[in-house]
PDB file of N, H, CA, C and O in Angstrom:
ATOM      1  N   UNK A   1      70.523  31.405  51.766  1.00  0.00           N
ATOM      2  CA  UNK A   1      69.310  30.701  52.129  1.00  0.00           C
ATOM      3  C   UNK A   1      68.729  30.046  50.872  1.00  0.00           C
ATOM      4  O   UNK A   1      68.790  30.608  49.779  1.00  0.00           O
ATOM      5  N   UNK A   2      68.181  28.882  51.046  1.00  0.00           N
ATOM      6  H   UNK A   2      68.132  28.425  51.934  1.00  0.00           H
ATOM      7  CA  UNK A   2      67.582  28.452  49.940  1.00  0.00           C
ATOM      8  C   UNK A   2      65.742  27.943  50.401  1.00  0.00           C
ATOM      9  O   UNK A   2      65.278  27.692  51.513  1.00  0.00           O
ATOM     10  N   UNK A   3      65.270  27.945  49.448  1.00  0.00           N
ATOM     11  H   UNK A   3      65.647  28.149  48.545  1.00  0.00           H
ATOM     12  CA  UNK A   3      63.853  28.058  49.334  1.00  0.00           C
ATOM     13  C   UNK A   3      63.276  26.517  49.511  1.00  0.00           C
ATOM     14  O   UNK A   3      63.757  25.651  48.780  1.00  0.00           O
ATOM     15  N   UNK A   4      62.249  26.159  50.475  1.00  0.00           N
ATOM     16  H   UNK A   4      61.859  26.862  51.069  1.00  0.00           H
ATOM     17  CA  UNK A   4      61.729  24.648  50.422  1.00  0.00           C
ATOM     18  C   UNK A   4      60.227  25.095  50.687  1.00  0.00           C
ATOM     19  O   UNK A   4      59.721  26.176  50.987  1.00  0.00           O
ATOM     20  N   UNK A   5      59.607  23.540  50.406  1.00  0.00           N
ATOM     21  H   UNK A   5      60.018  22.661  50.162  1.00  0.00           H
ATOM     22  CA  UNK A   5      57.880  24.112  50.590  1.00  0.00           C
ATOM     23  C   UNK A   5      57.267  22.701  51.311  1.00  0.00           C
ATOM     24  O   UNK A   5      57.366  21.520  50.979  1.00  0.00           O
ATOM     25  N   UNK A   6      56.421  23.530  52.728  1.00  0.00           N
ATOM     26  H   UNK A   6      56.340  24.490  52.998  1.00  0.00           H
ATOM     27  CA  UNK A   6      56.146  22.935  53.188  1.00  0.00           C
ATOM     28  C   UNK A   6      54.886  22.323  53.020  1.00  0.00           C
ATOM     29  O   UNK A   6      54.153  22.749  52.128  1.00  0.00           O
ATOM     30  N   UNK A   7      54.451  21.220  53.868  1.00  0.00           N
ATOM     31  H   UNK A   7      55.046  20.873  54.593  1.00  0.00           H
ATOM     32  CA  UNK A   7      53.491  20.310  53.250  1.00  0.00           C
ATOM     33  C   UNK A   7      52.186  20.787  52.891  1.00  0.00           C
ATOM     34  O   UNK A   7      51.359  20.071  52.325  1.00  0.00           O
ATOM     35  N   UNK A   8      51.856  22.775  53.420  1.00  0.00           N
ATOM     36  H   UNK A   8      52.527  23.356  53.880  1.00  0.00           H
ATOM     37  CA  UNK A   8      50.647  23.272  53.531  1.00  0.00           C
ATOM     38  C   UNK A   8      50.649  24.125  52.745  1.00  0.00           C
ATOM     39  O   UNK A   8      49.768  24.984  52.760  1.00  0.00           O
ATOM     40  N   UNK A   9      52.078  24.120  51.445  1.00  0.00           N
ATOM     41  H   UNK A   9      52.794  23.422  51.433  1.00  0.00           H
ATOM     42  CA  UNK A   9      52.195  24.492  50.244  1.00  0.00           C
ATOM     43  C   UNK A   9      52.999  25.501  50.405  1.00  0.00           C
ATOM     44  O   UNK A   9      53.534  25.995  49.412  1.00  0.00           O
ATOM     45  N   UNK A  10      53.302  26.127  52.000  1.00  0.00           N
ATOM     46  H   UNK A  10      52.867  25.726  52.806  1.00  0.00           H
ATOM     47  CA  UNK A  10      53.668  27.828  52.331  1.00  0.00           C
ATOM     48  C   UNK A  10      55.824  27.820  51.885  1.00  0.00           C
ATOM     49  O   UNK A  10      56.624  27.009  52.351  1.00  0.00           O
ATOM     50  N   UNK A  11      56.095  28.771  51.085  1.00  0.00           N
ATOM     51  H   UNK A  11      55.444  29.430  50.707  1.00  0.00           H
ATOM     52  CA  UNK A  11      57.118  28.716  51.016  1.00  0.00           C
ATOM     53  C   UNK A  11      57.970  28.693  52.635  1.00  0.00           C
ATOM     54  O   UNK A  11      57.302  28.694  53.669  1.00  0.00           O
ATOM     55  N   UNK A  12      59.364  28.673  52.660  1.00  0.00           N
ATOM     56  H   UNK A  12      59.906  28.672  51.820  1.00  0.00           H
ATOM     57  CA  UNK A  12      59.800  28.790  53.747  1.00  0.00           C
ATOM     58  C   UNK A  12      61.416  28.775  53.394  1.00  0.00           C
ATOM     59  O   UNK A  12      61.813  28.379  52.298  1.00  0.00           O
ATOM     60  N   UNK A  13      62.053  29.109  54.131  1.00  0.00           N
ATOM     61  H   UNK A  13      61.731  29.431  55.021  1.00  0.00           H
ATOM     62  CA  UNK A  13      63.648  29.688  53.758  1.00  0.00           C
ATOM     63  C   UNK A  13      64.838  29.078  54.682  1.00  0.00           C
ATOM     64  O   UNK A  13      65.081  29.660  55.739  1.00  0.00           O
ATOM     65  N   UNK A  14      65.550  27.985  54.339  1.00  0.00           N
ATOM     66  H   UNK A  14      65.353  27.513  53.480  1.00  0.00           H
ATOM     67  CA  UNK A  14      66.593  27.520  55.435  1.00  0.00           C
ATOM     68  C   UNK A  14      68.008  27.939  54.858  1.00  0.00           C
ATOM     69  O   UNK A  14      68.410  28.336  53.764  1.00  0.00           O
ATOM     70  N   UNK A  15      68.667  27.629  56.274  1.00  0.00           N
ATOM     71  H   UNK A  15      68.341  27.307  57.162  1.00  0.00           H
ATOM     72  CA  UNK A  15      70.114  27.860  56.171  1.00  0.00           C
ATOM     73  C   UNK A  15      70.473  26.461  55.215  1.00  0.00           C
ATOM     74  O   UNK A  15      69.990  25.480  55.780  1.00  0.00           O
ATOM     75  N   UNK A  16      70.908  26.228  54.422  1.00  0.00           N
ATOM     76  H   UNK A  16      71.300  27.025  53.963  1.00  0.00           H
ATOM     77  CA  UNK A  16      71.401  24.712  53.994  1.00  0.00           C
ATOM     78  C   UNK A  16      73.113  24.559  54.968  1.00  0.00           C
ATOM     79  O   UNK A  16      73.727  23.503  55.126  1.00  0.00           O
ATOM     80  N   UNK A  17      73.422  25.561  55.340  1.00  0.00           N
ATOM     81  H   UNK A  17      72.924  26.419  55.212  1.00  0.00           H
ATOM     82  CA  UNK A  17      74.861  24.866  56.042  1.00  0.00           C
ATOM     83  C   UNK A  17      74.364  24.223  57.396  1.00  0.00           C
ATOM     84  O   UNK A  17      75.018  23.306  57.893  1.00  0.00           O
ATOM     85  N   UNK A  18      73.480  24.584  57.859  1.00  0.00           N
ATOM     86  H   UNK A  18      72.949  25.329  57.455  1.00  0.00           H
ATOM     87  CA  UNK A  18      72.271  23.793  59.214  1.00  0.00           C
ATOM     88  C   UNK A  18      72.383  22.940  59.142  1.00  0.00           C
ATOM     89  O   UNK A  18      72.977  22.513  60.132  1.00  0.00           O
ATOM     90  N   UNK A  19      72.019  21.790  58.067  1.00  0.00           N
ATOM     91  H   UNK A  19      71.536  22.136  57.262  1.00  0.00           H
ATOM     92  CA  UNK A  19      71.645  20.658  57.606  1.00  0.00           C
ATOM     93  C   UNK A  19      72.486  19.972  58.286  1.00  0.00           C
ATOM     94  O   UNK A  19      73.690  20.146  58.471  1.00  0.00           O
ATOM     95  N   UNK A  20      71.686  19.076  58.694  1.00  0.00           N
ATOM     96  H   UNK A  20      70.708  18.935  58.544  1.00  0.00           H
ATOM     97  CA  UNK A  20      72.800  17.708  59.483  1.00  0.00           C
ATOM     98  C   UNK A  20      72.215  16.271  58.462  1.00  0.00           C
ATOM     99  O   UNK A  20      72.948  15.417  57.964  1.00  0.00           O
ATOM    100  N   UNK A  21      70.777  16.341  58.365  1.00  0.00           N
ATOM    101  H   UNK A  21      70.181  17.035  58.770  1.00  0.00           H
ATOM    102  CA  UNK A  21      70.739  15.167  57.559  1.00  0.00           C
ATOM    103  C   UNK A  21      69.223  15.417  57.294  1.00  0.00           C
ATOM    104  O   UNK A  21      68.466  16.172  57.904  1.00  0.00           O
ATOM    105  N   UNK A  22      68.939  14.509  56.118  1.00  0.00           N
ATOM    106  H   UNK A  22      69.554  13.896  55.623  1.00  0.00           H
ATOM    107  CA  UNK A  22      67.846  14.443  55.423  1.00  0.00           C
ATOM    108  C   UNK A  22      67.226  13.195  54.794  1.00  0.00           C
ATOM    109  O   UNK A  22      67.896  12.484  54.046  1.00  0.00           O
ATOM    110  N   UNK A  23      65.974  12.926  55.085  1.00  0.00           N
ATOM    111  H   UNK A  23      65.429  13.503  55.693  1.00  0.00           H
ATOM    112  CA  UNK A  23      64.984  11.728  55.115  1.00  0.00           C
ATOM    113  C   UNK A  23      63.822  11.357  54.359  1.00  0.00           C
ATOM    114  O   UNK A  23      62.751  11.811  54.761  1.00  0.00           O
ATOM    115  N   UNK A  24      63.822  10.692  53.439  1.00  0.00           N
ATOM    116  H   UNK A  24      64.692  10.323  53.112  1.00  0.00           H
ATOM    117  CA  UNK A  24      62.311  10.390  52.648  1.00  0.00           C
ATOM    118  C   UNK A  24      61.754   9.433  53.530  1.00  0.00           C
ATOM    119  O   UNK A  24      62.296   8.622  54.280  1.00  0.00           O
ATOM    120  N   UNK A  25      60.497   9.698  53.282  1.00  0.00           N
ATOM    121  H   UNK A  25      60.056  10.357  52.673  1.00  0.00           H
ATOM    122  CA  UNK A  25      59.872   8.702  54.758  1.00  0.00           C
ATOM    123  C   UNK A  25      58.268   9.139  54.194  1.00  0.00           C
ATOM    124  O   UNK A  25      58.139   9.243  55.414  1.00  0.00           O
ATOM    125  N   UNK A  26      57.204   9.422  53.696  1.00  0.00           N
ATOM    126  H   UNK A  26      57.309   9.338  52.705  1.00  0.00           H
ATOM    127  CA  UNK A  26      57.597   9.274  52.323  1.00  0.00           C
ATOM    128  C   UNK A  26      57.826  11.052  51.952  1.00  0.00           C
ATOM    129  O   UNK A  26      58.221  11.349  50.825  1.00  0.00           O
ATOM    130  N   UNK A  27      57.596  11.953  52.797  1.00  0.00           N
ATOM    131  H   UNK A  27      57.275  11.711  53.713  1.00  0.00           H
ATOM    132  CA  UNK A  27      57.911  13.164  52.873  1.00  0.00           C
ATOM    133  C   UNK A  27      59.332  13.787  53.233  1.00  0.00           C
ATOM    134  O   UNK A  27      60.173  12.890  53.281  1.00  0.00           O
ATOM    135  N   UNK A  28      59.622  14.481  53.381  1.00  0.00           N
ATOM    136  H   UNK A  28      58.938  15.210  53.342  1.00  0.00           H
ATOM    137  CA  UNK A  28      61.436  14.769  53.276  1.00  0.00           C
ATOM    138  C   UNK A  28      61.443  15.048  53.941  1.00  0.00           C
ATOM    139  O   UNK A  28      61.039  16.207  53.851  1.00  0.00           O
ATOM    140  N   UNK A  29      61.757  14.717  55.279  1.00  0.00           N
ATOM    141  H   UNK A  29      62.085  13.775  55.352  1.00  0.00           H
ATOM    142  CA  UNK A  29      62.142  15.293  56.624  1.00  0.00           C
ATOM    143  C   UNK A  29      63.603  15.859  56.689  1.00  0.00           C
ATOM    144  O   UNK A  29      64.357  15.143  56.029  1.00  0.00           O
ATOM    145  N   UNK A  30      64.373  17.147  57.405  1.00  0.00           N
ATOM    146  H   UNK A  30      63.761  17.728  57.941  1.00  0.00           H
ATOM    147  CA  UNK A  30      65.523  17.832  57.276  1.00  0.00           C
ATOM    148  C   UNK A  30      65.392  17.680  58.872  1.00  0.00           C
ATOM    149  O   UNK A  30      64.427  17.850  59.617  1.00  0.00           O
ATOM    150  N   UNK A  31      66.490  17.364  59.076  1.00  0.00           N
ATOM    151  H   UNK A  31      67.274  17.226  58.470  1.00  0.00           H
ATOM    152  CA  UNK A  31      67.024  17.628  60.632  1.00  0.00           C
ATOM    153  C   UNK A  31      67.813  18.726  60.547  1.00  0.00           C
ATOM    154  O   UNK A  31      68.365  18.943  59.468  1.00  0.00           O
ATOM    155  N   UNK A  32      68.017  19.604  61.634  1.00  0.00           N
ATOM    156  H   UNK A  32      67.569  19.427  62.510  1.00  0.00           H
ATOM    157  CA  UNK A  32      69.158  20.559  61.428  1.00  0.00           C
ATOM    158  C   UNK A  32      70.134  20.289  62.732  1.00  0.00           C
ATOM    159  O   UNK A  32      69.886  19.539  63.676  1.00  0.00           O
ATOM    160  N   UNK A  33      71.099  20.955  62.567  1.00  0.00           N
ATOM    161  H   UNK A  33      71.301  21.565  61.800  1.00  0.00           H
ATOM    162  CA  UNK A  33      72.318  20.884  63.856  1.00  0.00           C
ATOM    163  C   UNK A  33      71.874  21.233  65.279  1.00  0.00           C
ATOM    164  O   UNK A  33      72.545  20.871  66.246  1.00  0.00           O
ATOM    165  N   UNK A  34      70.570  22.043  65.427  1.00  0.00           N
ATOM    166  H   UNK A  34      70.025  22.337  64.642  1.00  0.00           H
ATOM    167  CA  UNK A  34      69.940  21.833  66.399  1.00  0.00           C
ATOM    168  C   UNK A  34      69.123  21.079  66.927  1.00  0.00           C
ATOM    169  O   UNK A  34      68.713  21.332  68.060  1.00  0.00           O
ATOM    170  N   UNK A  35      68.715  20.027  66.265  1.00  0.00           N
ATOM    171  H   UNK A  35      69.048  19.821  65.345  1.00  0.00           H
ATOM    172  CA  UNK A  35      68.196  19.105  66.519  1.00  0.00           C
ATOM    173  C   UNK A  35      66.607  19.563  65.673  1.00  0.00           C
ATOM    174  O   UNK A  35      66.010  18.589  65.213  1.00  0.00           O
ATOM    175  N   UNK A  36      66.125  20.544  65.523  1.00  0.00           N
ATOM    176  H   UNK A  36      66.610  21.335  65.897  1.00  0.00           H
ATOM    177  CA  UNK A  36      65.026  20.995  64.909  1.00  0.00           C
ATOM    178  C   UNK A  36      64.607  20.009  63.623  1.00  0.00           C
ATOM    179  O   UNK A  36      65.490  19.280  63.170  1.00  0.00           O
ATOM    180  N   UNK A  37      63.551  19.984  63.154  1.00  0.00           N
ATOM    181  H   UNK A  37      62.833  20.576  63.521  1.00  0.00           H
ATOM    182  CA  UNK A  37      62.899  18.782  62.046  1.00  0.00           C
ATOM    183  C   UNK A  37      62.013  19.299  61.392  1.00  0.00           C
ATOM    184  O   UNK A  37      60.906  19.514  61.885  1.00  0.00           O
ATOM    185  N   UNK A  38      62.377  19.663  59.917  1.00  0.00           N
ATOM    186  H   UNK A  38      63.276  19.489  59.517  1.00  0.00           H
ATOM    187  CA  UNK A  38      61.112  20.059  59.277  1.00  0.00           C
ATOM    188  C   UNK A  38      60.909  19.298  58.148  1.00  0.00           C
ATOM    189  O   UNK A  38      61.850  18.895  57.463  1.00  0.00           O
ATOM    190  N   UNK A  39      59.557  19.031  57.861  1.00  0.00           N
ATOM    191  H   UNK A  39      58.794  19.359  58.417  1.00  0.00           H
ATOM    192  CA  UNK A  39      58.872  18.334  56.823  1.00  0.00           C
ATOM    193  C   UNK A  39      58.647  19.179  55.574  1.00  0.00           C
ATOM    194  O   UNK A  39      58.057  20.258  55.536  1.00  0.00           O
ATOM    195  N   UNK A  40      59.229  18.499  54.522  1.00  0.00           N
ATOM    196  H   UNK A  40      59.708  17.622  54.553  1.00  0.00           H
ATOM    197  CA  UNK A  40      58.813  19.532  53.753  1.00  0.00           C
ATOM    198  C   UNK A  40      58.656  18.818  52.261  1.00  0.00           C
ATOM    199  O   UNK A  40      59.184  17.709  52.339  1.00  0.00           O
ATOM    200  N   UNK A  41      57.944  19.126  50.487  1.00  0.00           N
ATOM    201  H   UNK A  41      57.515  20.027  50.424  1.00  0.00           H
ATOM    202  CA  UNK A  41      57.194  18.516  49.696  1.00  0.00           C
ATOM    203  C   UNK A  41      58.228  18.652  48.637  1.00  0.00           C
ATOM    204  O   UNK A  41      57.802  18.590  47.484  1.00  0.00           O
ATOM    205  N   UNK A  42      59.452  18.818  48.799  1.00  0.00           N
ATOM    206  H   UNK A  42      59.798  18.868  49.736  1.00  0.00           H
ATOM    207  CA  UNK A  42      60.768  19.098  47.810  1.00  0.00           C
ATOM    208  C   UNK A  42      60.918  17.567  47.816  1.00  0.00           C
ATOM    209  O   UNK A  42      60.263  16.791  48.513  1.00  0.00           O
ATOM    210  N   UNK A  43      61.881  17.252  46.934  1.00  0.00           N
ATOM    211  H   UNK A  43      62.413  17.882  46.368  1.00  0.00           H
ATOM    212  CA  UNK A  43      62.484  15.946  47.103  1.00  0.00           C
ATOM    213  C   UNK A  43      64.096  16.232  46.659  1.00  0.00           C
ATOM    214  O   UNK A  43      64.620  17.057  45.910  1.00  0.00           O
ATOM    215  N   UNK A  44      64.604  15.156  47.484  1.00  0.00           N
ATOM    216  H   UNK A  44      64.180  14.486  48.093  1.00  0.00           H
ATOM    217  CA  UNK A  44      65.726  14.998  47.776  1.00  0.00           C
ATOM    218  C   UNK A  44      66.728  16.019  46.889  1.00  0.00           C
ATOM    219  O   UNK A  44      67.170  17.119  47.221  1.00  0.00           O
ATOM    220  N   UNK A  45      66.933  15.244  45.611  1.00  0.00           N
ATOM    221  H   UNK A  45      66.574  14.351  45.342  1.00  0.00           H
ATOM    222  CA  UNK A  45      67.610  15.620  44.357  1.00  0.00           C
ATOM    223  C   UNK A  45      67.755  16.673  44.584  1.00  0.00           C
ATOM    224  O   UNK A  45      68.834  17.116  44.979  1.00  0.00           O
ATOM    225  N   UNK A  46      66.213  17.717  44.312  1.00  0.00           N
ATOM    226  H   UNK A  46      65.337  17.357  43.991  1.00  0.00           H
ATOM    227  CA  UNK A  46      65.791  18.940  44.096  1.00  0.00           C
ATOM    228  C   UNK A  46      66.667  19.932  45.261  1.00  0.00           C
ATOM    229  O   UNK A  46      67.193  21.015  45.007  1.00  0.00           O
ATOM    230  N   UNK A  47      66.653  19.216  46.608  1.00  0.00           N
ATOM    231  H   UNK A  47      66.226  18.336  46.814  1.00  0.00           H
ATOM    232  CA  UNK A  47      67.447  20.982  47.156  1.00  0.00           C
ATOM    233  C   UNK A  47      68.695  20.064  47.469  1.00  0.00           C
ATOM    234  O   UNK A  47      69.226  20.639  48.420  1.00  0.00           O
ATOM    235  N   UNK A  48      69.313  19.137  47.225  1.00  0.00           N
ATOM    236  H   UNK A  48      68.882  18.670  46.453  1.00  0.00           H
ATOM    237  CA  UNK A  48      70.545  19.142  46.724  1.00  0.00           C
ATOM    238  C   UNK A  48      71.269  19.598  45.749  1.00  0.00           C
ATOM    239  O   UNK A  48      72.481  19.387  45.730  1.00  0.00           O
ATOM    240  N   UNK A  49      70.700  20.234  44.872  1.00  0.00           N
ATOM    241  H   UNK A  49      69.715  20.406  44.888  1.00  0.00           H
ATOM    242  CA  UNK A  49      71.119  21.169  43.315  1.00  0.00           C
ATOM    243  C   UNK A  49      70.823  22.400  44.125  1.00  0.00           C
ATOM    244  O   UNK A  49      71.851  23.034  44.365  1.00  0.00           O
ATOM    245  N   UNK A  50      69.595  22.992  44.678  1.00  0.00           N
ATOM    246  H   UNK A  50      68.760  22.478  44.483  1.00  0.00           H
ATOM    247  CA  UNK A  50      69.970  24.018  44.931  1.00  0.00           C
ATOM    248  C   UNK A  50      71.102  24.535  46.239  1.00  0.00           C
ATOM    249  O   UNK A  50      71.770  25.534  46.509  1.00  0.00           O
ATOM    250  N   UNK A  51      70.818  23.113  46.845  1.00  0.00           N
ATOM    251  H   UNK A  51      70.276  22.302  46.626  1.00  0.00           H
ATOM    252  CA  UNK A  51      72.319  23.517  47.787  1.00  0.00           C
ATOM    253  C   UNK A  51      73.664  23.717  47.325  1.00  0.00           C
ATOM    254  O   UNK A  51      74.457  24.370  48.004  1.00  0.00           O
ATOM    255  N   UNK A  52      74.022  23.150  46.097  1.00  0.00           N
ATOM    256  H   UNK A  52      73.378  22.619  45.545  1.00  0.00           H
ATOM    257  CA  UNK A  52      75.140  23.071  44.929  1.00  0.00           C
ATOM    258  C   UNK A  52      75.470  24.632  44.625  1.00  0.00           C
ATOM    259  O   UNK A  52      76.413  25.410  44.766  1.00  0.00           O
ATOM    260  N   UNK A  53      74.039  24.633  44.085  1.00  0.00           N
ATOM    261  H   UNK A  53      73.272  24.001  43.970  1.00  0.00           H
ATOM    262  CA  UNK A  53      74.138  26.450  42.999  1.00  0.00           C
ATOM    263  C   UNK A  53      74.207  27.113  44.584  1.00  0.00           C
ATOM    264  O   UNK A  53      75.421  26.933  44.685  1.00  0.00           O
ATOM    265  N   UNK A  54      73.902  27.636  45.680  1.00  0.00           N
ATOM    266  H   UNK A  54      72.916  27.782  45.597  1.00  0.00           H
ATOM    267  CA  UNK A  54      73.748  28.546  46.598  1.00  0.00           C
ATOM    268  C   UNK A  54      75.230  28.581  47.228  1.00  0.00           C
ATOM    269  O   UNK A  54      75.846  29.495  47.778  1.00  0.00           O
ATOM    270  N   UNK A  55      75.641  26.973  46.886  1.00  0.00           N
ATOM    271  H   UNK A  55      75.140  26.231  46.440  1.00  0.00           H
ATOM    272  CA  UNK A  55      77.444  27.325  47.530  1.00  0.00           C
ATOM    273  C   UNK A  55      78.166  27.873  46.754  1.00  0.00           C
ATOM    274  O   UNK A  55      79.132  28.567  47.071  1.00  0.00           O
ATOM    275  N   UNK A  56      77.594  27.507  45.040  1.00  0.00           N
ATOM    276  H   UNK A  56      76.810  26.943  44.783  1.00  0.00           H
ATOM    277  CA  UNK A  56      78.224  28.120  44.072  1.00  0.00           C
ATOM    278  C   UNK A  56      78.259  29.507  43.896  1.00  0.00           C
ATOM    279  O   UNK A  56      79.014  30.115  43.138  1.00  0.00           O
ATOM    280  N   UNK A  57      77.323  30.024  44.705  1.00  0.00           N
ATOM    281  H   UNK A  57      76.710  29.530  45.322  1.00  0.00           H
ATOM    282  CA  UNK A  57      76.849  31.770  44.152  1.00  0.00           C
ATOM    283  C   UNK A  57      78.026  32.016  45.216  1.00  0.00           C
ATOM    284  O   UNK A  57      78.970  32.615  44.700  1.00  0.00           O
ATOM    285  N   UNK A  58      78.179  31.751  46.365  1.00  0.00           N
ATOM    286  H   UNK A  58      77.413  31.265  46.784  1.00  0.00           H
ATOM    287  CA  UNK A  58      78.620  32.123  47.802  1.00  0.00           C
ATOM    288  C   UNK A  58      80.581  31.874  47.284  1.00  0.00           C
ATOM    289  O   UNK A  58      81.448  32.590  47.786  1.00  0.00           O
ATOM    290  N   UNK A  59      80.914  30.762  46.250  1.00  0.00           N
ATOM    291  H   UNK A  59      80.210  30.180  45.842  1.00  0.00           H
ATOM    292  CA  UNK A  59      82.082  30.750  45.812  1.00  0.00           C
ATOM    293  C   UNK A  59      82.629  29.664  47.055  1.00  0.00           C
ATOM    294  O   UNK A  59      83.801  29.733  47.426  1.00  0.00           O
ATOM    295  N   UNK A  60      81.852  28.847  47.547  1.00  0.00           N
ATOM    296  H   UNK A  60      80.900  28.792  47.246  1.00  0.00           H
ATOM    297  CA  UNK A  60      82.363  27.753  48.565  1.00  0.00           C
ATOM    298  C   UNK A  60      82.098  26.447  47.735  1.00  0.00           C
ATOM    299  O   UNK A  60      80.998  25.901  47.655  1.00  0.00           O
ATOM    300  N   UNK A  61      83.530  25.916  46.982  1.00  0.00           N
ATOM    301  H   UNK A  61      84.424  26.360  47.047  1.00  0.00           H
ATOM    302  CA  UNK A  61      83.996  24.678  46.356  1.00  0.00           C
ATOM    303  C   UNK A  61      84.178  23.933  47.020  1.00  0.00           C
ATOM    304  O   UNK A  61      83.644  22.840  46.829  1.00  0.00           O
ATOM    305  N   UNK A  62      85.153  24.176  48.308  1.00  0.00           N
ATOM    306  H   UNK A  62      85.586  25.064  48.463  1.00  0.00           H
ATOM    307  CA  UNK A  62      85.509  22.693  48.842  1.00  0.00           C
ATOM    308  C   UNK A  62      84.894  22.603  50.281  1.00  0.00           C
ATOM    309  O   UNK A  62      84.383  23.559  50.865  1.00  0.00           O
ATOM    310  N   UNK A  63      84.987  21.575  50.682  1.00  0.00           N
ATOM    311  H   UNK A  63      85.402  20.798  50.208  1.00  0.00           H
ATOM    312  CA  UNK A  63      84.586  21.196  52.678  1.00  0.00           C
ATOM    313  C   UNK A  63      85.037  22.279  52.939  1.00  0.00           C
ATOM    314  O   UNK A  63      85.703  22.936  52.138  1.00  0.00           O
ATOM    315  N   UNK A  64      84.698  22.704  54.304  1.00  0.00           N
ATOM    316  H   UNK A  64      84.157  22.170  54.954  1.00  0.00           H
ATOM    317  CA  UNK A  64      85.277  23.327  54.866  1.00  0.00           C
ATOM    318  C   UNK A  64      86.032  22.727  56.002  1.00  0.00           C
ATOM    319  O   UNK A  64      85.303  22.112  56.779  1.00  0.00           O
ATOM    320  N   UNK A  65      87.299  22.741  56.308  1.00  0.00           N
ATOM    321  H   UNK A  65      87.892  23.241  55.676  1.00  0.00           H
ATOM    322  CA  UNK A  65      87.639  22.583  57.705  1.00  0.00           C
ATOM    323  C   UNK A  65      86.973  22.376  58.901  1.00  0.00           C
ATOM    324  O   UNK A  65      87.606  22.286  59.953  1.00  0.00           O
TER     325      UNK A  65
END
């Protein structure tokens, strides 16, 4: 799980393998594979590195199948 913060400052905890896609608009909207949508005050870059290091801790290098 990695850590994002939502617009009312409150931490909050997602799956990053969920992720279907992600939106500046001018806030970062995350869609997930369920169709679910959360807004949140990270930017882009930022939980793309931590999505990096969290696959890295987990030892998942490549796509998966």
């Amino acid at each position: 799980m990695i850590s994002v913060t939502r617009l009312d400052g409150k931490r909050y905890w997602i799956n990053p393998h969920m992720i279907e896609s992600m939106e500046k608009t001018p806030d970062l909207t995350i869609t997930f594979l369920s169709g679910k949508k959360v807004v949140v005050k990270d930017e882009p870059e930022e939980l793309i590195e931590r999505i990096v290091s969290y696959r890295r801790r987990l030892e998942i290098t490549k796509q998966e199948l």
